[in-house]
N, C-alpha and C positions, 0 to 999 in steps of 0.2 A: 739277732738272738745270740746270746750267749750261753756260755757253758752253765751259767745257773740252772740248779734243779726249783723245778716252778714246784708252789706250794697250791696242795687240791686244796678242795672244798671242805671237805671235813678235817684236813689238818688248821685251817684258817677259821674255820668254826671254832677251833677247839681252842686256837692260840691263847686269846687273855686268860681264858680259867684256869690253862698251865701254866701263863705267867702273872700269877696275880703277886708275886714277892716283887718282880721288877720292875711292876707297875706304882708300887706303894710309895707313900710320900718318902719315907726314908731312903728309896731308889732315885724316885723323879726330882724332888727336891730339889738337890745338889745339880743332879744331871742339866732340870729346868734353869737355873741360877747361872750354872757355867755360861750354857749356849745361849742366853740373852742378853747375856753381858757383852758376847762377842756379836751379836747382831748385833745390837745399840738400836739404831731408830732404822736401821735395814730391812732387808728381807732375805729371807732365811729360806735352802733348796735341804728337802732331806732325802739321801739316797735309798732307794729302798724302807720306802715311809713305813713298809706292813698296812697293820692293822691301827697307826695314827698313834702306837703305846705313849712314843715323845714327842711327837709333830700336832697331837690335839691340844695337850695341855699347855705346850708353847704358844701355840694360837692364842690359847684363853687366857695367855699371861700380856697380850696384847702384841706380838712379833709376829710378823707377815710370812705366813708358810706355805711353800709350795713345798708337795712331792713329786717322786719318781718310784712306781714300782712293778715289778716286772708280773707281780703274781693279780690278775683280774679281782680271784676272789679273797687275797689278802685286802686288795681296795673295796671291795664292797662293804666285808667286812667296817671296814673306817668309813664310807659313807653313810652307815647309821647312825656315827656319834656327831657329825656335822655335814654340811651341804655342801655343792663343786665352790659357789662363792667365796666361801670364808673358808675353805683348804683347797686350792686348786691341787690334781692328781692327776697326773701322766703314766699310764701303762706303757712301760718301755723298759731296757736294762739301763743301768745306773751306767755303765760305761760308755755309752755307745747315744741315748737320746738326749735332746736339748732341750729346755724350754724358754720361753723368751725373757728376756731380759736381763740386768745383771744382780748378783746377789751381795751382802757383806758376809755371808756365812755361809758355807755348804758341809754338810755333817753326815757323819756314817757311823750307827753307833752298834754296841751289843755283837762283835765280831760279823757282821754282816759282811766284809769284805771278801772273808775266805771263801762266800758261796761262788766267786769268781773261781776259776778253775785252773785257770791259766797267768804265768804273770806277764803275759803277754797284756790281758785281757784287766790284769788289775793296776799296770801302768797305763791303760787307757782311760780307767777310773778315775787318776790321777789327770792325765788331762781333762776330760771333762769335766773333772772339778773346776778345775784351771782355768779352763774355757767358761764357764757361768761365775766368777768371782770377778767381782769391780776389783781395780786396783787396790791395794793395802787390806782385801779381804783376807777370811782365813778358811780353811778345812781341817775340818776336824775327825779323827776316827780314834773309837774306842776299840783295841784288840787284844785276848789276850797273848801271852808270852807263851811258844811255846814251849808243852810242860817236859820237854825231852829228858829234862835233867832228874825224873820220876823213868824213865824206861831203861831199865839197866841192860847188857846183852843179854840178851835170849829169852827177856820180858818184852810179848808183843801187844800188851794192853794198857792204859792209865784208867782209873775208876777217878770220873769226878765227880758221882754224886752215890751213894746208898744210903737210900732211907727206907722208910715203910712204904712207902707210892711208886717211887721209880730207882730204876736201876740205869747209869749212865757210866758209860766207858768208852774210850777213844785207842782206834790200834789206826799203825804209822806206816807209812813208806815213805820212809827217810829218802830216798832218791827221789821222788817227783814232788816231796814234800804236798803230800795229801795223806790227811788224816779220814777217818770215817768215825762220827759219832754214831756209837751206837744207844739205843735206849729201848729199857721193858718198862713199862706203866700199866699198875695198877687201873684198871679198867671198871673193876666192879665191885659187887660183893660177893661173886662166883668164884673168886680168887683167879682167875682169869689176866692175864698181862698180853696189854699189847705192844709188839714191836717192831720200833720204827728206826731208822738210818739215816742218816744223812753226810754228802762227799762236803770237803771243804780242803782249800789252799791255803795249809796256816805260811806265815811272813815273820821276819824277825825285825824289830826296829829298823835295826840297820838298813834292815832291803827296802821300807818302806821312804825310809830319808832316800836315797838314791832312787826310789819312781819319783818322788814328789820334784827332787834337781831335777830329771829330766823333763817334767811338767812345767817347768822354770818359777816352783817354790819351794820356801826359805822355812826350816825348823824355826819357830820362836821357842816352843815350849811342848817339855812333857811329861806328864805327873803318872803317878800310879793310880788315883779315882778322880772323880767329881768334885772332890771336897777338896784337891791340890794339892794329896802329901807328896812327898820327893819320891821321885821314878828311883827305884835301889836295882842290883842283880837279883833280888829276892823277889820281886815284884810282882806276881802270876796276870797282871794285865797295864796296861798302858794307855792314856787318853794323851795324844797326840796332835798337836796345833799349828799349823803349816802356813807362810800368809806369804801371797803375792805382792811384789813387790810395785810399790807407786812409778 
């Protein structure tokens, strides 16, 4: 077990309806494209599958998916959109469990990484990756940058989202490098908001090239989206492509 905060029942229920913008073709799209291109005629391990948002539609694009995820009723959840046959699903941490065989592609997308807590616990990640990728495979993690260079002294909050539904803002401890998002939502028509938190371990490029070396993988490539514009210092996220070497 690790330091992951598990996701209940009723936030796993809830997941798609919150994220129905990241689910859209204009999200998955590019997202689906990327990552079957780097599987090719492989099979593909996704860490922390959830609720199947990019592990179902990859299936359906005809690439062989296994997951891994730690939360029971995140996988339930995904086993209503498809069967154990045609998505096999391990409850386990993405650090720490194995599943057989070897893969061309193993992916971590949507900052899923930083629910690891520790980077003790997310250079483990990295091996595991390591450990299920054939030779000349790759690993891939979507994360974003973080957004420090928004928190001036003596500002303890960043706001990255207010609209009419939800209120979201993230405050730092710059020394353990843990962030806390926090978030209010629109719950009703009672004007009612409810609110949720969550710990996470943001990473800087940099520290994640030096887990991947000691996982004994090699940067090839890494853009700012799906779509492959150029990684800049401006960038507020990073899609990262890591490949073991033959």
């Amino acid at each position: 077990m690790t330091s992951s905060e598990l996701w209940t029942r009723a936030t796993a229920d809830r997941y798609d309806a919150e994220e129905t913008e990241m689910s859209s073709a204009a999200v998955l799209g590019p997202t689906l494209a990327f990552l079957a291109e780097l599987a090719g005629d492989g099979r593909a391990l996704e860490f922390a599958i959830g609720t199947g948002r990019v592990g179902v539609p990859l299936r359906e694009r005809g690439v062989q998916v296994v997951g891994i995820e730690l939360s029971e009723h995140m996988a339930a959840v995904l086993r209503r959109k498809t069967d154990e046959d045609t998505l096999p699903v391990t409850i386990g941490d993405m650090a720490t469990t194995v599943v057989p065989g070897e893969f061309t592609l193993v992916y971590l997308v949507y900052n899923t990484i930083t629910n690891l807590l520790t980077q003790d616990e997310q250079v483990e990640c990295f091996r595991n990756a390591a450990r299920h990728l054939a030779p000349g495979g790759r690993f891939v993690i979507e994360l974003g940058v973080p957004p420090l260079r928004f928190l001036p002294p003596g500002q303890v909050a960043v706001p990255f989202d207010v609209s009419e539904r939800h209120l979201g803002f993230d405050t730092f401890d710059l020394v353990e490098q843990i962030l806390v998002s926090h978030h209010l939502t629109h719950d009703g028509e009672d004007g009612r908001y409810r609110r949720d938190s969550s710990r996470h371990r943001y990473a800087w490029p940099a520290e994640l090239d030096l887990m991947a070396r000691i996982a004994g993988l090699e940067l090839e490539r890494r853009v700012a989206d799906w779509n492959g514009t150029p990684f800049t210092q401006d960038s507020p996220k990073h899609i990262s492509v890591w490949r073991k070497p033959t």
